[in-house]
N, C-alpha and C positions, 0 to 999 in steps of 0.2 A: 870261142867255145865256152860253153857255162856249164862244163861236167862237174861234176864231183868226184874221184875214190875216195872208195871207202872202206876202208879196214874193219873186220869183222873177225871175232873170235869166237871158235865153239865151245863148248865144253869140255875137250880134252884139250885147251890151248893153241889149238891149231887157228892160222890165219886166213883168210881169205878175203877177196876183193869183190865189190861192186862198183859198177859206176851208174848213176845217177844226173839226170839232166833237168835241171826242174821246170827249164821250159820249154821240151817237147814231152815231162813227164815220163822219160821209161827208165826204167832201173835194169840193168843187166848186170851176169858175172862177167867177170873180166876174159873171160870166154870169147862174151858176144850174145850166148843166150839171156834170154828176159828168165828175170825173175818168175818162178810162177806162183800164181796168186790162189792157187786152189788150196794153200795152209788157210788162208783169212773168210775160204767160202766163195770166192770170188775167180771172174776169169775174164779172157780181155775181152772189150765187145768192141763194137762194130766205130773203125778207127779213121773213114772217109766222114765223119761229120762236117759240112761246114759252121766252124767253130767263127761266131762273129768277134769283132774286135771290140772290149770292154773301152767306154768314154773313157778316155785320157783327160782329164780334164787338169790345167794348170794356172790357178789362180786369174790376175786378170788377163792374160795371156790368152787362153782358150776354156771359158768359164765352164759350168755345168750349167742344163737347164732341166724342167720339170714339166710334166705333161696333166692333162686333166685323167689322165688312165692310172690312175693312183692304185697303187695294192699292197701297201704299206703306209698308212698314214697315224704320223706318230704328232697328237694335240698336248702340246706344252699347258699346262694349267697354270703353271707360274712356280718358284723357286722356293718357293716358303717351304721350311723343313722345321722339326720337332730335335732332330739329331746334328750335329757338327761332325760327321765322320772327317778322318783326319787326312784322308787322301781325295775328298771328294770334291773335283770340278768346281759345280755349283754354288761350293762355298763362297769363293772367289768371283763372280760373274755381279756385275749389277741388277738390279731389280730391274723392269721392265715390263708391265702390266700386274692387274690384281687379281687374277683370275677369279672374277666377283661372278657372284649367280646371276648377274642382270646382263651379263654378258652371254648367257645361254643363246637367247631366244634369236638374237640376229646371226650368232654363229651357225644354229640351226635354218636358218631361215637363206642362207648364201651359202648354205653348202652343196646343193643341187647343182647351181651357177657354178662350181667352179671343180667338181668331180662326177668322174661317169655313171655314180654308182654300181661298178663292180662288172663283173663279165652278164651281168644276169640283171644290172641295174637292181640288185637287193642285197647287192653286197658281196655278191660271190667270189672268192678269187682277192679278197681284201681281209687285212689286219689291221684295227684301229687301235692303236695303243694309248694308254692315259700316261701321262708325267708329269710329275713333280720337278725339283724339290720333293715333298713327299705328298702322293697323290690326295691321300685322306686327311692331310691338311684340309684341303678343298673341297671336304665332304660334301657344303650344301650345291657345290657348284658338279660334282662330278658325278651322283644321282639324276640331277634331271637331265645332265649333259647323256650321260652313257644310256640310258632307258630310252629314250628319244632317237638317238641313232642306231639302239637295239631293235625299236619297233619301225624306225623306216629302212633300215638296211638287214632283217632279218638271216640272213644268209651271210654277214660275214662273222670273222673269229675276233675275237676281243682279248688285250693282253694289259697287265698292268704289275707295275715290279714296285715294292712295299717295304719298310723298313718293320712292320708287323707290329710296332707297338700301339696304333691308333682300330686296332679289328673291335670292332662290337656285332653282337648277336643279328644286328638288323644289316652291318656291312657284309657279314657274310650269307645271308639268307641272299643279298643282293646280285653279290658275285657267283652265287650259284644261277639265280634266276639267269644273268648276262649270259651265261657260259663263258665268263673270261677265264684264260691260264694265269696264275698269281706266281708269281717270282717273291721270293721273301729275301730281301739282303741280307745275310747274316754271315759272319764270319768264325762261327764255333767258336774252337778255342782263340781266335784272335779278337773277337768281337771287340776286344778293348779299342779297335782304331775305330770304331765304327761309333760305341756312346753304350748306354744301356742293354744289356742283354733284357727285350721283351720277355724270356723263357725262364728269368729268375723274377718276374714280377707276377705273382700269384692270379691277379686278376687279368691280365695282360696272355699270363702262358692260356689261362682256360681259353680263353676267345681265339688263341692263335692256334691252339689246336683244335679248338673243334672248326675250324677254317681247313687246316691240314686235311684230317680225319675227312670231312664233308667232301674234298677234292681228290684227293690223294686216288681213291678208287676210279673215278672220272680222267687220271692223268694230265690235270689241269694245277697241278703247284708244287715246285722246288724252292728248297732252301737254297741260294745264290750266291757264293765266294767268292770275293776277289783275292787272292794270290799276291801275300806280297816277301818282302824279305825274310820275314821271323813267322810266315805262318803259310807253309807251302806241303806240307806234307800230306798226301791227299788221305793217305792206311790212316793218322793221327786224326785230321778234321774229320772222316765218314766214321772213327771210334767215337768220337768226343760228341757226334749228331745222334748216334745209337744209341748212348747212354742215358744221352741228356733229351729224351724223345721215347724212353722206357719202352726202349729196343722194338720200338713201330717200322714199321719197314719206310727204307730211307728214298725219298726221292732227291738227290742234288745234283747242282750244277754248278760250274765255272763261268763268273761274269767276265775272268780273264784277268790278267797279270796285272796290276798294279799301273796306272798311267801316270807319270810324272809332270800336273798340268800344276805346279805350282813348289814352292820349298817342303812343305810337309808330306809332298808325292814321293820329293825325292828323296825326303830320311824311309819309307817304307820301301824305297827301288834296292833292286840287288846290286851292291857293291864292290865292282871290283871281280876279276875273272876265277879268283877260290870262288867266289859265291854265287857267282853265276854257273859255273861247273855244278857244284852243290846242288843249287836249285834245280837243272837238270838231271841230276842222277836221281834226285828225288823222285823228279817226275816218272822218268824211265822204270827206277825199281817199284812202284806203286803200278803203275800198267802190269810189270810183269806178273808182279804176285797176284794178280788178278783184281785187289781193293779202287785201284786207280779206273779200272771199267765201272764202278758205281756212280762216277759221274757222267752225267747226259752231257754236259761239253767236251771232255776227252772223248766217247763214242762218237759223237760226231764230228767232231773233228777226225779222229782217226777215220773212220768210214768213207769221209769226204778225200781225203790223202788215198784212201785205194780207189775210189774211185775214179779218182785223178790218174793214176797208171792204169786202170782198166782201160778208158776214153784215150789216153793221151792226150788228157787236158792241154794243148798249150797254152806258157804264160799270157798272153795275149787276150784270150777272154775274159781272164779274171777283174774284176770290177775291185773297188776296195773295201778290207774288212768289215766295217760297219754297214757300207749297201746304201750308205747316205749320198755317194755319190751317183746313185742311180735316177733315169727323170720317172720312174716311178715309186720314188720312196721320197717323203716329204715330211719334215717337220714343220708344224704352223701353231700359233699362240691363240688363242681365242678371239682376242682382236686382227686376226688375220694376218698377222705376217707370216713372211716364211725364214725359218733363221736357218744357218748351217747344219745342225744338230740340237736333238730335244735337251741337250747340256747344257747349251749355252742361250744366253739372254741377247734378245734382240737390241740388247744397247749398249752392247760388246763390241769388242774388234779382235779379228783374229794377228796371232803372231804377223801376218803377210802384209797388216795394213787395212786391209777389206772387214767390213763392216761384214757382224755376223745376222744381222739383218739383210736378204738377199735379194728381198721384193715381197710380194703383196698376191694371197690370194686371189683378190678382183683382179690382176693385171699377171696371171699365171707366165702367158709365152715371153710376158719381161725379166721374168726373173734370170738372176744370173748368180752360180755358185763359184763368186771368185776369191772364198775365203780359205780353198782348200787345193793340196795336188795332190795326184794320182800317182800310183809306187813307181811306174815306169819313168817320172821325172825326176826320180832319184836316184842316184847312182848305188846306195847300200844294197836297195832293194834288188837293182838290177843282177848285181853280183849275190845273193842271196841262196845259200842250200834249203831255205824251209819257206822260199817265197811263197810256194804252192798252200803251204800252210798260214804263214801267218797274213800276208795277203793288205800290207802295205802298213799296220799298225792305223794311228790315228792319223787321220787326212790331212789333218790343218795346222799339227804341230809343225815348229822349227827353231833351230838353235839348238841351246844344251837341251834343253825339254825334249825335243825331238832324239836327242841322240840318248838320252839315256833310257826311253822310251822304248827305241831299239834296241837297247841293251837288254829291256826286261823281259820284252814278246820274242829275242832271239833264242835266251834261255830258256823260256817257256814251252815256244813250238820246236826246237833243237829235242828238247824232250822226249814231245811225243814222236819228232822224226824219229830218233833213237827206237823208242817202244814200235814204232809200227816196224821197223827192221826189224825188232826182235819179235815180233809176232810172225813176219816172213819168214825168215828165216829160223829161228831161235838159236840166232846168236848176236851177240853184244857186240856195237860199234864199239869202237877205241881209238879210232883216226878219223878224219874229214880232211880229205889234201886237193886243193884248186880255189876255185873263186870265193873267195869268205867277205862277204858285206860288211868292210871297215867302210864309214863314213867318212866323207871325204873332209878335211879341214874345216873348208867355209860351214859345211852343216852344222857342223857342233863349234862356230861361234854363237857366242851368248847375243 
């Protein structure tokens, strides 16, 4: 059994229970009756779906593979960054290609051969994402790359996520033309883990707002937070964005909790069960008072979580957080490889041994993703009250990393469970009693 109760308080003090199953999805009072969903707008629908079973995939065991029907394809440009943020991956990762402009033309030129072009062969049905390192490093390289696959694949959507200090007048004419959505990494009031605040550099803030401004109405660019110890307050960052943005109407979003893929991940992880507590109430009390719904990843995520009880999601379909282990989402380098994830460098190795180089565009049905597992091959996961939400954290960690990892995404999505109870309901959790994902020994050795 993988219930949950859950204790529940109203506002006059009074207690009440729920139980909670996260993997056949339904919440009931201790009744028996289901929750009903008509507070959040919502109502159960239609509960005979056959719901397929998400690839399990477990390193070399029972690899992942990737298909030529791509509708997520994310081109690594190479690592090169402007910035040292303090918790960032990449930092750490070896180099591995140049992402030089003279590598455009065969990229373009072997891209037909090895993807379908989209539902509609023009793109339709497909996300090309650009990555760095920082993209506009690669300025001369990601012009003629991205307008080339604008004009042969017209019909798909284009994304690209930016530390916002390299925008000029002609990148953003650019990014308009593409139709790409622009993600700006920026951490408000934390910005110090990240390097320079773009927004206090006089020529830097013009260009980054008239990029803002130019999109902003189009619904194509948020400011990007990652969430970590000393700067998690969402009412504090969406003031400190208002202010400092001379109270423009705010688009943000949640890059998500803090990943401990290295020692300087781990001094910014929430330490210790006072501050993980913390970190959650945070979250909780910023949904309730309504500021914490200004984020486009708290709404969706939340949204997703009722939708999950609408369907009766079971755990079983769920694929993992990122969607990288899917064989329709692919990361590839410009000289064609295919690695784990657009973070890492194809001349890495992951925690497991497995090379995060996975194979070779020209040789697709080869490829094998045996650098990462899937959340059912972990026991925390299994036993998990916010599986549904958090949905396995990163694939490829293990060891301390891995568990403290799950220390940060527990507090995080514990959060929003919390908030969407209190949106069901409007009453506040105060207990969680049954399966709680303590990590077992072995995982959290180093």
């Amino acid at each position: 059994m993988n219930r949950n109760t859950i204790t529940l308080q109203d506002r006059a003090g009074a207690s009440h229970r729920v139980v909670y199953d996260p993997h056949a999805s339904t919440l009931c009072w201790s009744s028996g009756d289901p929750v009903d969903l008509a507070k959040i707008g919502m109502a159960p629908q239609v509960r005979d779906r056959d719901w397929q079973h998400a690839v399990a995939i477990n390193g070399v065991h029972a690899p992942g593979r990737k298909s030529r029907a791509i509708r997520r394809l994310k081109i690594q440009l190479g690592l090169k960054c402007n910035y040292g943020c303090s918790y960032c991956l990449q930092r750490f990762q070896p180099e591995a290609g140049s992402g030089a402009p003279d590598q455009v033309e065969a990229f373009l030129r072997n891209l037909p051969l090895w993807f379908d072009g989209g539902e509609d062969g023009k793109g339709a049905g497909v996300r090309f994402e650009f990555w760095g390192g920082e993209p506009f490093a690669y300025w001369k390289t990601l012009k003629p790359l991205g307008s080339a696959i604008k004009a042969t694949y017209p019909n798909a959507s284009f994304a690209i996520v930016t530390n916002g200090s390299l925008i000029t007048p002609e990148i953003v004419e650019w990014l308009d033309a593409l139709g790409a959505t622009v993600g700006i990494s920026h951490d408000g009031p934390g910005q110090s883990a990240r390097g320079p605040d773009p927004l206090d550099n006089r020529l830097q803030r013009r260009h980054l707002l008239a990029l803002y401004d130019r999109l902003l109405p189009q619904g194509r660019v948020s400011f990007n937070v990652v969430l970590t110890d000393t700067n998690h307050d969402l009412r504090a960052i969406a003031d400190w964005f208002a202010a400092k943005l001379d109270r423009r109407a705010l688009s943000l979003t949640v890059e998500g909790v803090v990943i401990p893929y290295h020692a300087e991940g781990h001094e910014c992880s929430l330490g210790g069960d006072e501050r993980q507590a913390a970190f959650m109430r945070s979250i909780l009390h910023a949904v309730a008072a309504g500021e914490g719904l200004a984020f486009q990843a708290v709404r969706r995520k939340l949204d997703d979580f009722f939708q999950s009880l609408a369907t009766a999601r079971p755990a079983h379909a769920l694929g993992q957080k990122c969607g990288m282990d899917r064989d329709d989402t692919i990361a590839v380098t410009l000289d064609g490889k295919v690695i784990t994830c657009q973070n890492v460098s194809a001349a890495g190795t992951a925690p497991n041994g497995a090379s995060h180089e996975i194979g070779n565009v020209e040789a697709l049905d080869a490829v094998r993703l045996a650098s990462a597992r899937h959340w059912s091959h972990r026991e925390e996961c299994r036993n998990c009250p916010v599986l549904q939400l958090c949905k396995g954290s990163c694939m490829y960690l293990e060891g301390r990393d891995r568990q403290q990892a799950c220390d940060n995404e527990f507090a995080w999505n514990l959060g929003l469970f919390a908030a969407a109870l209190f949106l069901l309901t409007d009453m506040v959790p105060v207990q969680i009693d049954g399966p709680m994902r303590h990590p077992p020994a072995e995982s959290a050795a180093a």
